[in-house]
C-alpha angles and dihedrals in degrees: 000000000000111000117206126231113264087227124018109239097223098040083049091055094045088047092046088052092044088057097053093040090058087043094050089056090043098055091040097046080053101046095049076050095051089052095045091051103044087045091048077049088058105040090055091039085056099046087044082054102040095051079044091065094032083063086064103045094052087052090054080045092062112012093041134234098303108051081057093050098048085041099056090040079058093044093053091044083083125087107235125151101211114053130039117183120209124194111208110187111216092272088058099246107140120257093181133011138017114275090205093068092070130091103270132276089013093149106053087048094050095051074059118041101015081229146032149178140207138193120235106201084201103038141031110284119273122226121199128195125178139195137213105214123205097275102037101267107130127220117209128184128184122201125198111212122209088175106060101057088041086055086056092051100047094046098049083049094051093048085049095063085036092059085039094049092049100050087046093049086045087046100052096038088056099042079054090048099049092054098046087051093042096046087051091049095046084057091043086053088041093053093050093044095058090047083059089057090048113258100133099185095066117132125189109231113271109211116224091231118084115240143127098279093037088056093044091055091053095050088048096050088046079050091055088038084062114043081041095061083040088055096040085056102054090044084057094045095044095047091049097045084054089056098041098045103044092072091047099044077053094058104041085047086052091045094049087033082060092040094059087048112045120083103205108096094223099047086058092047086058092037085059105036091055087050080054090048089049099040087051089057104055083047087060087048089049097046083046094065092038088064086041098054090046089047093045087041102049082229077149108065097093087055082054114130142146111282143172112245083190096063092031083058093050103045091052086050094055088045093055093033094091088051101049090046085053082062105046092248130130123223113198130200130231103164138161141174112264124159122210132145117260152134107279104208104041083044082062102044097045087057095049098052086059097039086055090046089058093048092040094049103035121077130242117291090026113143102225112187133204116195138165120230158190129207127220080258098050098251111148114222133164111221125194121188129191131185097223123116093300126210129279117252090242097049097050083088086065107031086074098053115093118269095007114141119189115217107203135162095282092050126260106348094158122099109228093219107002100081092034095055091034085060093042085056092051095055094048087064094049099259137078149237114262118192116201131158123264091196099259107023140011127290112197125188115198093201122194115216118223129272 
């Protein structure tokens, strides 16, 4: 026995790009998010740091030079880790604060930008805003931030289990996938394994949900529904048409067997022409089943067209008309048009053979009818009634079925193949044949589904 791959190599590389697809998104959409947030970091720290420094400004505005500058010696009396103010006169001699404690070249870089800011690999970033007060002394003031390298931190941190999180849940849903897929497939192979041993009633699972696979594995089981009943058929067909065929290939072989034998030239003429008769008939039989297994295959879909069930009625009338005159009987006409698709030639033949059957099986005088009808629901249908012996109501089952013949109290009164190929034809068009009593005699309608 075949043994399936744990994991099928294309669905695993599809998988594998459709991860990194999804990583890849996930790592650019953060890191567009990363920027966004530590520049929306800086833009808040600068202006903190800027009104900071207006504040001062306006306090030099309105207390003078020297209260700021007594207040920032004051300021800068206390010990605080994170700012660091600098007074710079107009000439650019320092008031308050060292210059040199500053990052380098800040002034030249704050003439420029107003603000910078500069990364400390062993240390938190250090932002630096500077001031041009009234009279051209300049005011600069450094900030060390703690918060902004633990954000990134935090954040790249964050974007790591997030990646991780993502190819473990991808990873997962595919693994589960893979199973579920697999494990339908395997039945399916099972199934069809067991068909090629011959158990034709196997069946692959079907799942209650409704999904792709469950619905796979339905259509393949209507599918084995199906060539089963076509086997089956032909079984049927080719068991009866054994039987049904052995007495009368006797009987043609004895007839040209006598023929051969006799010396009297009419005897052998009759010898030969029974052999014809009988010869004619199983011709008839075989075209019969051709027209049955057509019919039972579809073989007839692609021949489909629009047709006229009205002029397809009264052609076949006038067809049957003369026959039924030869035996004293009547065929009357209730036709309408009615348009459906189908196939043209099996349709017609369908209808004649029960149009031959009423005639066969109704005595002389009787009045037979043909007529083309709709139901309340719109459903098109032809329907022939006879007046000969009808059909019970529990044999009707198997009067449709090919090469059964109904034994009743007035003698044989069943067609081996008519009934059978007239119901094939049916179902090929997506109805079916109904049989009912027309009290005396058969009605048969022949009903089309719809398309």
């Amino acid at each position: 026995m075949k043994s399936f791959a744990v994991i099928d190599r294309r669905a695993f590389i599809a998988g594998l790009i459709a991860l990194a697809v999804m990583v890849l998104t996930f790592v650019g959409a953060f890191m567009w998010v990363q920027h966004r947030v530590m520049h929306l970091h800086d833009e808040e720290l600068r202006s903190t740091l800027l009104g900071e420094l207006e504040l001062r400004r306006q306090f030099d505005r309105t207390s003078g030079r020297a209260k700021l500058i007594e207040g920032l010696a004051w300021r800068s009396s206390i010990v605080d880790a994170t700012r660091y103010l600098v007074l710079l006169d107009s000439a650019g001699k320092p008031a308050v604060g060292n210059p040199g404690m500053l990052p380098e070249e800040s002034l030249q870089r704050i003439s420029k930008q107003g603000w910078f800011r500069v990364s400390d690999e062993a240390g938190p970033d250090i932002f630096v805003v500077g001031l041009t007060l009234d009279d051209g002394a300049k005011l600069l003031m450094s900030y060390r931030d703690p918060i902004r390298r633990d954000m990134a931190q935090t954040l790249g941190q964050t974007a790591v289990l997030g990646v991780l999180l993502i190819v473990t849940i991808g990873i997962a849903t595919g693994l589960i996938f893979n199973h579920y897929a697999l494990t339908q497939i395997r039945h399916m192979a099972h199934t069809a394994r067991r068909i090629q041993r011959g158990q034709m009633t196997a069946r692959a699972p079907v799942s209650q949900r409704v999904d792709a696979m469950g619905a796979l594995a339905r259509t393949l089981n209507e599918m084995l529904d199906q060539n089963e009943a076509l086997v089956t058929g032909l079984r049927t067909i080719t068991e009866s048409l054994a039987h049904d065929l052995r007495t009368p290939m006797m009987r043609i072989r004895r007839s040209i067997e006598s023929a051969r034998s006799t010396s009297s030239e009419a005897e052998r003429q009759a010898h030969l022409a029974e052999a014809e008769a009988g010869i004619t008939r199983r011709l008839q039989v075989f075209k019969a089943l051709v027209d049955l297994a057509r019919a039972e295959a579809g073989l007839a879909y692609e021949s489909m067209e629009v047709l006229d069930l009205g002029t397809l009625a009264t052609d076949l009338a006038e067809l049957f008309e003369p026959l039924a005159e030869e035996r004293g009987q009547k065929l009357e006409r209730r036709i309408r048009a009615v348009m459906v698709t189908g196939h043209r030639q099996i349709l017609s033949q369908a209808v004649g053979n029960l149009l031959e059957n009423a005639i066969k099986y109704s005595p002389a005088g009787a009045v037979l009818s043909v007529s083309v009808e709709t139901m309340d629901d719109g459903t098109p249908e032809i329907v022939v009634q006879d007046r000969g012996p009808g059909i019970p109501v529990n044999a009707r089952e198997q009067a449709v079925r090919p090469f059964v013949r109904l034994e009743g109290a007035s003698g044989e009164f069943g067609s081996g193949l008519g009934l059978a190929i007239a119901a094939a034809v049916a179902r090929l068009h997506r109805g079916k044949l109904v049989l009912e009593s027309a009290d005396p005699g058969l009605r048969v309608r022949l009903r089309f589904g719809h398309a």
